[in-house]
N, C-alpha and C positions, 0 to 999 in steps of 0.2 A: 452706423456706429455699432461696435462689439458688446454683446453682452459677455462681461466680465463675471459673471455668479461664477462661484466656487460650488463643488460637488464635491458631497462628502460621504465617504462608500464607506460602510462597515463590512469589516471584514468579518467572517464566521472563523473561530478559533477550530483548529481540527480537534476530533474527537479521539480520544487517547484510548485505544482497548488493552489490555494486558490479555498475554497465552500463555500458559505453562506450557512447557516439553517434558517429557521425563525419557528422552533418548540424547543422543548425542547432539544430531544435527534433524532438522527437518528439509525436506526439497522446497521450494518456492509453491510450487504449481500444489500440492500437498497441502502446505500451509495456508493458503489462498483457501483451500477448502475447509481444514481444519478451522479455521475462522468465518465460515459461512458469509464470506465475500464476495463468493462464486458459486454459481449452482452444481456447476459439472468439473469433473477434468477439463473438457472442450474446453469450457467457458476460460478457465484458468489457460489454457494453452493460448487463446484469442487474445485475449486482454494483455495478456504477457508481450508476446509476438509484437502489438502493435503499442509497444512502448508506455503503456498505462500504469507501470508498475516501477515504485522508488524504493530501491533498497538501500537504505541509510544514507538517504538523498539524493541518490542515483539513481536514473532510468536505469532497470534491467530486463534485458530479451531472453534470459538464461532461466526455460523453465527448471530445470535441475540442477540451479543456484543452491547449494547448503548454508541454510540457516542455521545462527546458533545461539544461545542464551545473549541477547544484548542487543540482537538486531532487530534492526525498526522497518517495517512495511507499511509503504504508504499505498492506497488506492481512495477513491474516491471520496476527499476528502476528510477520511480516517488514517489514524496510524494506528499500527499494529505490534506491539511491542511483545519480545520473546523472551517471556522470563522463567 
């Protein structure tokens, strides 16, 4: 006979950070450090590449993707919001 129990997984809400820009646009790989998300350039170029990176809810591979006042970066269970 099956055990029928139910499982019930709390999920962890993401953690919302705000960035100020005072340029136009920021680069992805740039901003990824500007927000100490990353240790290095490298590191930003790694994590990008292998798809670990949602810009405004999208996987993006585009380390020199232009960011601008609105958009939202998601990594490791944090967003990164650009205001």
């Amino acid at each position: 006979m099956l055990n029928n129990r139910k499982i019930k997984l709390k999920i962890k809400e993401k953690e919302i950070i705000q960035k100020h820009i005072t340029t136009e646009f920021i680069r992805l790989d740039a901003f990824l450090k500007l927000c100490d998300a990353v240790q290095s350039g490298g590191h930003a170029k790694i994590v990008i590449q292998d798809g670990e990176i949602k810009v405004n809810g999208e996987i993006c591979e585009q380390r020199g993707k232009k960011l601008r006042v609105g958009d939202k970066v998601e990594f490791e269970h944090k967003i990164y919001e650009i205001i």
